[in-house]
C-alpha positions as a printed Julia matrix, in Angstrom:
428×3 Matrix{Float64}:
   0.0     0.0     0.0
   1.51    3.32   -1.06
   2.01    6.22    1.26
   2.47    9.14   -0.22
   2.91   11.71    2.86
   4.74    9.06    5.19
   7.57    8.49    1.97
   7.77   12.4     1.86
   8.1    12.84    5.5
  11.12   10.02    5.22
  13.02   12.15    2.58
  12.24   15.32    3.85
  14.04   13.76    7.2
  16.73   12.67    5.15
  17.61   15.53    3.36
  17.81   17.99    6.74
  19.9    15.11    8.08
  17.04   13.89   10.72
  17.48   10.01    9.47
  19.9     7.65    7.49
  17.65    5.59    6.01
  18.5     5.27    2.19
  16.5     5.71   -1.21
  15.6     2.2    -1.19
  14.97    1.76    2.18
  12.23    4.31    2.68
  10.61    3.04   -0.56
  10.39   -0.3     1.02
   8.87    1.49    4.09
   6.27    3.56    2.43
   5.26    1.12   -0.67
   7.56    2.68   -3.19
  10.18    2.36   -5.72
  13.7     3.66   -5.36
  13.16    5.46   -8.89
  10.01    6.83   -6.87
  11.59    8.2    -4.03
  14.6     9.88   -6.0
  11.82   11.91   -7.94
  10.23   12.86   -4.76
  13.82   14.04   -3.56
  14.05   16.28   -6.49
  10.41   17.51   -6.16
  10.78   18.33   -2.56
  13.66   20.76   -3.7
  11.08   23.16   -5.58
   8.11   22.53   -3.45
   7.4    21.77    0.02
   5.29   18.69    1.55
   1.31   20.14    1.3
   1.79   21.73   -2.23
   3.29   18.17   -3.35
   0.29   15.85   -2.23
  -2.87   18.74   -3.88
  -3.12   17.23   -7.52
  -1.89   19.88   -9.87
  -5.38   19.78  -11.79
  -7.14   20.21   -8.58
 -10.23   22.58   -9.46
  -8.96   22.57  -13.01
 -10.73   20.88  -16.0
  -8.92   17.82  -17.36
  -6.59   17.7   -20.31
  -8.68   14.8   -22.04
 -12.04   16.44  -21.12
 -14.28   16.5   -23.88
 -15.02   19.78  -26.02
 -18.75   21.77  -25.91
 -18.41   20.45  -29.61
 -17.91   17.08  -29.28
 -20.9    16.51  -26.82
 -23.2    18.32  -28.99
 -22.22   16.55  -32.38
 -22.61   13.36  -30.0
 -26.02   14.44  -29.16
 -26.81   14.73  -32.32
 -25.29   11.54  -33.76
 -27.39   10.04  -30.83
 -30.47   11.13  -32.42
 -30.27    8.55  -35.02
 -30.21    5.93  -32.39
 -32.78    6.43  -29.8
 -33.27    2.62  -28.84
 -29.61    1.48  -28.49
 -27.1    -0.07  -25.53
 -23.99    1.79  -24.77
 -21.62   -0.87  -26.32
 -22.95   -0.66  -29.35
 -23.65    3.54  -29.86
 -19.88    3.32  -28.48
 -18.63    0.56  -31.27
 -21.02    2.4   -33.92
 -19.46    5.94  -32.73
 -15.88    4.96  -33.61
 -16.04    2.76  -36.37
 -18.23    5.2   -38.74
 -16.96    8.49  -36.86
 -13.72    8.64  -35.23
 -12.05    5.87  -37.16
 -13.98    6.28  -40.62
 -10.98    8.05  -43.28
 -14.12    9.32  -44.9
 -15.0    11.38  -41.96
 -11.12   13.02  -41.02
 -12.64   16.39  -41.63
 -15.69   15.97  -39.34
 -13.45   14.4   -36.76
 -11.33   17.5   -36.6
 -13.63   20.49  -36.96
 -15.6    18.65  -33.85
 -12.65   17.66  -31.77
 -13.73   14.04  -31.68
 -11.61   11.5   -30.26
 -11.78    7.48  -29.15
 -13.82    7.65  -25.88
 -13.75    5.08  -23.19
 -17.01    3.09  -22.32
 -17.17    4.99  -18.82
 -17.14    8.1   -20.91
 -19.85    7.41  -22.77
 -21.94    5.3   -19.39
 -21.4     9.03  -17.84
 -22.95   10.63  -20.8
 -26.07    8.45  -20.81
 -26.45    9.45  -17.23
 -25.99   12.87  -17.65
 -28.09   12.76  -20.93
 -30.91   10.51  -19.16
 -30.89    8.61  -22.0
 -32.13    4.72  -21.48
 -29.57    1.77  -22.78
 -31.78   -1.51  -23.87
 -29.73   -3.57  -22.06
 -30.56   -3.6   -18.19
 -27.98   -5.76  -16.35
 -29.09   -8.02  -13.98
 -28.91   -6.98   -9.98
 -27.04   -9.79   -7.95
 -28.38   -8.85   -4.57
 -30.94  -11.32   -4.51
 -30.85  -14.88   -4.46
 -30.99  -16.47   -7.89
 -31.05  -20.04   -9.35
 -27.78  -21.1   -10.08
 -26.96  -23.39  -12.74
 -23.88  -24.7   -13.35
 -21.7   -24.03  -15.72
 -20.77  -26.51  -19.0
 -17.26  -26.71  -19.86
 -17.36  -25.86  -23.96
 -16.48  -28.31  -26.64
 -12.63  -28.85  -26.96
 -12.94  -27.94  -30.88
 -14.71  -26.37  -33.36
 -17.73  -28.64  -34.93
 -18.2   -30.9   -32.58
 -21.28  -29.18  -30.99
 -23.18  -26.61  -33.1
 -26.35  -24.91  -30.88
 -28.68  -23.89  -33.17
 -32.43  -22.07  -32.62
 -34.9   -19.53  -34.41
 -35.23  -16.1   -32.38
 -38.57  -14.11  -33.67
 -38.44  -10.45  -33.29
 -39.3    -7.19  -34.84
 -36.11   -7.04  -36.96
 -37.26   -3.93  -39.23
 -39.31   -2.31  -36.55
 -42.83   -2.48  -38.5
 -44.44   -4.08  -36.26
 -43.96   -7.63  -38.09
 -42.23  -10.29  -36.38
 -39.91  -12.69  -38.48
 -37.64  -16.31  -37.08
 -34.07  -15.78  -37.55
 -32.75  -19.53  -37.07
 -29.25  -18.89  -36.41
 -26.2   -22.09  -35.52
 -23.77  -21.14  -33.1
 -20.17  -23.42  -32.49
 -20.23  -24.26  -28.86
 -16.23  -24.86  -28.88
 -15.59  -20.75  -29.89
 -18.88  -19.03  -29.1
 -19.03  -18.08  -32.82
 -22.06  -17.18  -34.85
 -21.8   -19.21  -37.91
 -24.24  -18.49  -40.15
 -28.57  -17.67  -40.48
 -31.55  -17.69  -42.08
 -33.98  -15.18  -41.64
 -37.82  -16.22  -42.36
 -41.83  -14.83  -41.75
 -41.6   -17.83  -39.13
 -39.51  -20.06  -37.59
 -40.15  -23.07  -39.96
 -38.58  -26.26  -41.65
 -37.44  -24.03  -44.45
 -35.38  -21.6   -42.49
 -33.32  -24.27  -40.89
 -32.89  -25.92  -44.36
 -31.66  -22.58  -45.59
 -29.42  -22.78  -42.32
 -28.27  -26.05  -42.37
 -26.91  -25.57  -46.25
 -24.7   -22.72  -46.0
 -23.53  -23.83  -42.7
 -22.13  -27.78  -44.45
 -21.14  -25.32  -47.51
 -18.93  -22.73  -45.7
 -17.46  -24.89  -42.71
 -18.59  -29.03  -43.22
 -20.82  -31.53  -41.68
 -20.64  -31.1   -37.54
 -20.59  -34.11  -35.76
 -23.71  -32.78  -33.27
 -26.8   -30.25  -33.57
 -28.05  -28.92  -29.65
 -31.53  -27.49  -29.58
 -34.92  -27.17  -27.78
 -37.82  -29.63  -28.32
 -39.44  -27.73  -31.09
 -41.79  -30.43  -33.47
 -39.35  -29.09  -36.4
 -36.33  -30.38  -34.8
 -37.36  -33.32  -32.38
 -40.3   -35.42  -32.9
 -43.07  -35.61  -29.6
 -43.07  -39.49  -30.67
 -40.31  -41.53  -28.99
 -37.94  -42.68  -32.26
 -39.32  -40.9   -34.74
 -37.67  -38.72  -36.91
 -38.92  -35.26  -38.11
 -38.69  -34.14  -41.87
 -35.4   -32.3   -40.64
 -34.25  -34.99  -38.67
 -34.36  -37.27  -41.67
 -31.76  -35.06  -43.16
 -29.54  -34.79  -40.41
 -29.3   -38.44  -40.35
 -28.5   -38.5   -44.49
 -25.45  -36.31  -43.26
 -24.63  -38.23  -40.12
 -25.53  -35.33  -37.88
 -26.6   -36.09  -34.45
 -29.54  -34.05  -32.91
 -29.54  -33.44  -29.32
 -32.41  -31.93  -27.38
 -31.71  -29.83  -24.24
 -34.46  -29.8   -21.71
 -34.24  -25.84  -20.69
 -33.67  -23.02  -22.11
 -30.82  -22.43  -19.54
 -29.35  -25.36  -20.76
 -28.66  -24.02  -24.22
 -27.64  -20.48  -22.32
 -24.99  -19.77  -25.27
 -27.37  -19.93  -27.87
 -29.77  -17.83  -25.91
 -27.61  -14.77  -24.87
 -26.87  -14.7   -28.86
 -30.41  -14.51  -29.57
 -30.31  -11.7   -27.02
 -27.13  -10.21  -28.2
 -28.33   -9.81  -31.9
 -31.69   -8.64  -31.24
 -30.39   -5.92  -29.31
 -27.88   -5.08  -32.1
 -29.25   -5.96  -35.45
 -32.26   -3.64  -35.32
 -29.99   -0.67  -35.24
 -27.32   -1.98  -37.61
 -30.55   -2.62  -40.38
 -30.73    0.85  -39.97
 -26.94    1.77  -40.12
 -26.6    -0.44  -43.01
 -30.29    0.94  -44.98
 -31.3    -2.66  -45.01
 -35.23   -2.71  -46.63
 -35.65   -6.29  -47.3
 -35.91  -10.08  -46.06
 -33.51  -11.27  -48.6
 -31.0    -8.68  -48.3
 -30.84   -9.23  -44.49
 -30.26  -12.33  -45.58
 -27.38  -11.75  -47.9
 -25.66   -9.01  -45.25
 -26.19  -11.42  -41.96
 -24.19  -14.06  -43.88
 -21.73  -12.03  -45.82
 -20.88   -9.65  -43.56
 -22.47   -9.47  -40.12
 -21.83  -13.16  -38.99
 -17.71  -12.67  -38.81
 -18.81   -8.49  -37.56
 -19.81   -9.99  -34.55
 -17.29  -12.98  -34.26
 -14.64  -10.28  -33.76
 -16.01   -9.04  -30.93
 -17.44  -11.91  -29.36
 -16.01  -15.17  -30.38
 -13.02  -16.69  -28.97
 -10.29  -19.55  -29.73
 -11.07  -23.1   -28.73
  -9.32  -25.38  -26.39
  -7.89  -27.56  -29.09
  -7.04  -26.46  -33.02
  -8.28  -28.61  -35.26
 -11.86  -28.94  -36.38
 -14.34  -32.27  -36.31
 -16.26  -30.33  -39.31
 -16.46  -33.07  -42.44
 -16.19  -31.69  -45.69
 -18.56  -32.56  -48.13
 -17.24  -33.52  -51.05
 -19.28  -36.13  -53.77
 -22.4   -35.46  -51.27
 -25.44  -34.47  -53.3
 -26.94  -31.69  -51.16
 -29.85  -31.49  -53.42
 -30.79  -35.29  -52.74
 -30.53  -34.42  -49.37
 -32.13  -31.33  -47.94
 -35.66  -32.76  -49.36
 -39.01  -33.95  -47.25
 -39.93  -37.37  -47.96
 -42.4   -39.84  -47.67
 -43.79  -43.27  -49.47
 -46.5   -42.89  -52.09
 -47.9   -45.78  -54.4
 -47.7   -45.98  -57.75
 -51.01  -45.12  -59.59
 -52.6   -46.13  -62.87
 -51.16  -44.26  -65.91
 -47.48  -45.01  -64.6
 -48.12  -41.47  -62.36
 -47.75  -40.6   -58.38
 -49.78  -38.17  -57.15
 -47.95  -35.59  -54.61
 -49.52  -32.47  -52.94
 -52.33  -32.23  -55.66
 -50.38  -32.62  -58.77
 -49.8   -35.85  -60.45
 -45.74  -37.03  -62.03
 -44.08  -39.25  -64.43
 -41.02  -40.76  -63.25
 -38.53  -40.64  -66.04
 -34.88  -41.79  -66.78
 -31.57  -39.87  -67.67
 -33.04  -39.86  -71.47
 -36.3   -38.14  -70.58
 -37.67  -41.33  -71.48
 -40.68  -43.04  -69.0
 -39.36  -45.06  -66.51
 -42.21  -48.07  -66.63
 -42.86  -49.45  -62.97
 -45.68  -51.76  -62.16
 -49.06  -50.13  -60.18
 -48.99  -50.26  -56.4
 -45.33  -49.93  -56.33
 -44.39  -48.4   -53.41
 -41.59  -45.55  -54.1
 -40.22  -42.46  -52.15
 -40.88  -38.9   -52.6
 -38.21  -36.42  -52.02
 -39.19  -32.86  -52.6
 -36.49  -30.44  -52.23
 -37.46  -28.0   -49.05
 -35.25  -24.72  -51.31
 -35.99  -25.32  -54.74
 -39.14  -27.36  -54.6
 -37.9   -29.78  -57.42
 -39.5   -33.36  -56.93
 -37.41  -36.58  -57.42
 -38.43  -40.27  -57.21
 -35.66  -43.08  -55.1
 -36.57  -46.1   -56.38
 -34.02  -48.92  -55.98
 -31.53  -46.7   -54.44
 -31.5   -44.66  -57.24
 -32.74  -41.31  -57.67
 -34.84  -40.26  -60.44
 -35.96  -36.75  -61.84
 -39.93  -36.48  -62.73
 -42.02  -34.3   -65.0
 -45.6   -32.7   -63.53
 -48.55  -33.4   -65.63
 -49.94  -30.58  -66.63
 -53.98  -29.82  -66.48
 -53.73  -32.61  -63.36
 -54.0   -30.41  -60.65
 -56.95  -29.53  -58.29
 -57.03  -25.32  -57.54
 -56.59  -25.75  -53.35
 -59.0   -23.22  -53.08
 -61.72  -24.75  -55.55
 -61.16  -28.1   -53.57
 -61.57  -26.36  -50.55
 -64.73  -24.52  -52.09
 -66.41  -27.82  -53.13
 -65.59  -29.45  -49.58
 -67.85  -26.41  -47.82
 -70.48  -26.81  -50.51
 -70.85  -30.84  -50.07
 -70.8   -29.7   -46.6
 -73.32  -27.45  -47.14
 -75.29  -29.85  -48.82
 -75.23  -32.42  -46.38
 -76.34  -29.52  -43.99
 -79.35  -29.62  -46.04
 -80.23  -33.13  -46.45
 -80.07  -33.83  -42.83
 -82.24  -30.55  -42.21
 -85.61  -31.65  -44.33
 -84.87  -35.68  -43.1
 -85.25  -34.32  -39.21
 -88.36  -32.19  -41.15
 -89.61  -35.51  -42.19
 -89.3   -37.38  -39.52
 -90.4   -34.71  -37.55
 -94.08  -34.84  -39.45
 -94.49  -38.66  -39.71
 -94.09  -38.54  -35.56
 -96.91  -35.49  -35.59
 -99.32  -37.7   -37.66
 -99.09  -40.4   -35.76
């Protein structure tokens, strides 16, 4: 523990001859270096004891202290942001301001500099302006639940989930099914979708095997997409993780899966303002910049290296992702060599766009790609493309029409037989 006045005392003793004690041994006494206590010698030539220990910017504004400019062109560069945390107005503040070689000229005339996060936690106080992100109090008694030492490398566990929010702040909600590697805390890729739906983790799962491999292990919650309510059955989507030879493990709380969830958290508290920063206007471009740009964005501020190097991610070379990322199911086949699927009926036909011939009541597999909706036959193994016969398809809505109107109908019938009946019991 440093004593300032008890080390000044020492050498002020010293140098009128009142002690012996050297440099080095008073800085041992009072918690300083010899270096230390040499300066204060020197010091203590020019100025006595009481005029040493008052700060020389006592009652005088501080060297770094921020210009009546810069806190007004913060204001004002605040106004764009009215909903947003101070991390992130302090990360946005620098990297398009004070760091931005387009802005050198604004930078100057305002006297803007790098601020620390303090700086900018005092401003919101003084400002009384509201961060979103309210950190929790720890002076009451919580649940605790124990941590889960990460995977030792990267693909061996990716957490994946859909988070719906107001991502363009219309007033629409929209699932943004996001995978994120357990082993590095990294955001990997997402999808971004009206709801969180089969589709969206498709769209997921496709540039994620693209960009890094196959992971050995998928972590998620119990939703029907993911993890069928029937013991040993398999979901549409967990038919395709087992074509890949991807395990899917179900947590059984959300706290479980807490790394997944404080992303979720993290980007909805970021991404609404960034749309903005960026002048993002649509669904698909959200979906272009999340995976071009904003996934590795946030992995340099948030992700961090694994235990081991290495990865357990398989490449996937001669895989046919297009066989793969497809719903299924069994249908027979009909007269006229045709299957019927979702109201329409199909040839099956070989590599020469000839008619593959198979016998009636054959029973044959579907697969229905879930991105490009392109329908293909396995029969024997082997895959084969079909053609849609057209002027064979029932309009939804007219079949739904003429099941309200045979409804309707029926309605009636039953109406006038209770009328009948009705009168023969009266007559009697």
């Amino acid at each position: 523990m440093h004593n300032k006045s008890y080390a000044l005392k020492l050498v002020q003793d010293k140098i009128n001859g009142l002690n012996n004690y050297s440099y080095s041994q008073i800085g041992t006494l009072s918690g300083y270096s010899k270096l230390q206590i040499i300066n204060f010698a020197k010091l203590l030539k020019e100025k006595d004891i009481d005029s040493i220990l008052v700060h020389g910017l006592t009652n005088k504004p501080s060297n770094n202290s921020p210009s009546n400019k810069e806190i007004e062109f913060i204001r004002n560069f605040k106004n764009q942001y009215p909903s947003i945390s101070i991390q992130q107005f302090m990360d946005i503040f620098h990297e398009d301001i004070v760091f931005n070689p387009k802005m050198i000229k604004v930078v100057k005339l305002n006297n803007l500099q790098k601020r620390s996060y303090s700086f900018f936690e005092n401003l919101y106080h003084k400002e009384g302006w509201k961060s979103t992100i309210k950190h929790k109090c720890f002076n009451k008694e919580y649940e605790h639940h124990p941590l889960r030492e990460p995977s030792p490398r990267r693909g061996i566990l990716i957490m994946i989930d859909g988070t719906p929010h107001d991502w363009f702040n219309n007033g629409r909600k929209s699932s943004l099914h996001i995978a994120i590697d357990d082993a590095t805390g990294e955001l990997l890729c997402g999808w971004l979708m009206p709801t969180e739906c089969l589709e969206g983790y498709v769209h997921m799962l496709k540039i994620l095997v693209t960009k890094y491999g196959i992971p050995e292990n998928f972590y998620s919650d119990k939703h029907t997409i993911l993890i069928s309510p029937i013991d040993g059955n398999l979901t549409q989507f967990g038919h395709i993780c087992e074509d890949l030879g991807i395990n899917i493990i179900a947590a059984n709380t959300p706290q479980a899966k807490g790394k997944v969830e404080k992303w979720n958290n993290t980007i909805q508290n970021r991404l609404v303002n960034d749309i903005k920063r960026f002048n993002i206007k649509s669904i698909d471009e959200l979906n272009k910049f999340f995976n071009d740009f904003y996934c590795d964005y946030l992995n340099k501020k948030y992700a961090y290296e694994p235990k081991e190097k290495g990865s357990s991610f398989v490449l996937i070379n001669n895989i046919v992702l297009s066989n793969i990322l497809c719903i299924r199911e069994e249908r027979k086949m009909l007269d006229g060599n045709v299957i019927s699927w979702k109201n329409n009926y199909y040839q099956v036909i070989n590599e020469d766009n000839s008619i593959k011939q198979i016998f009636k009541g054959t029973s044959l597999m579907i697969y229905q790609n879930v991105l490009t909706k392109i329908v293909k036959v396995k029969y024997y193994n082997h895959f084969y493309n079909t053609v849609q016969i057209e002027g064979h398809r029932q309009d939804p809505v007219k079949r739904e029409q003429l099941r309200i109107d045979n409804q309707k109908q029926l309605e009636q019938v039953l109406k006038e037989r209770d009328k009948r009946v009705l009168t023969i019991l009266k007559n009697k």
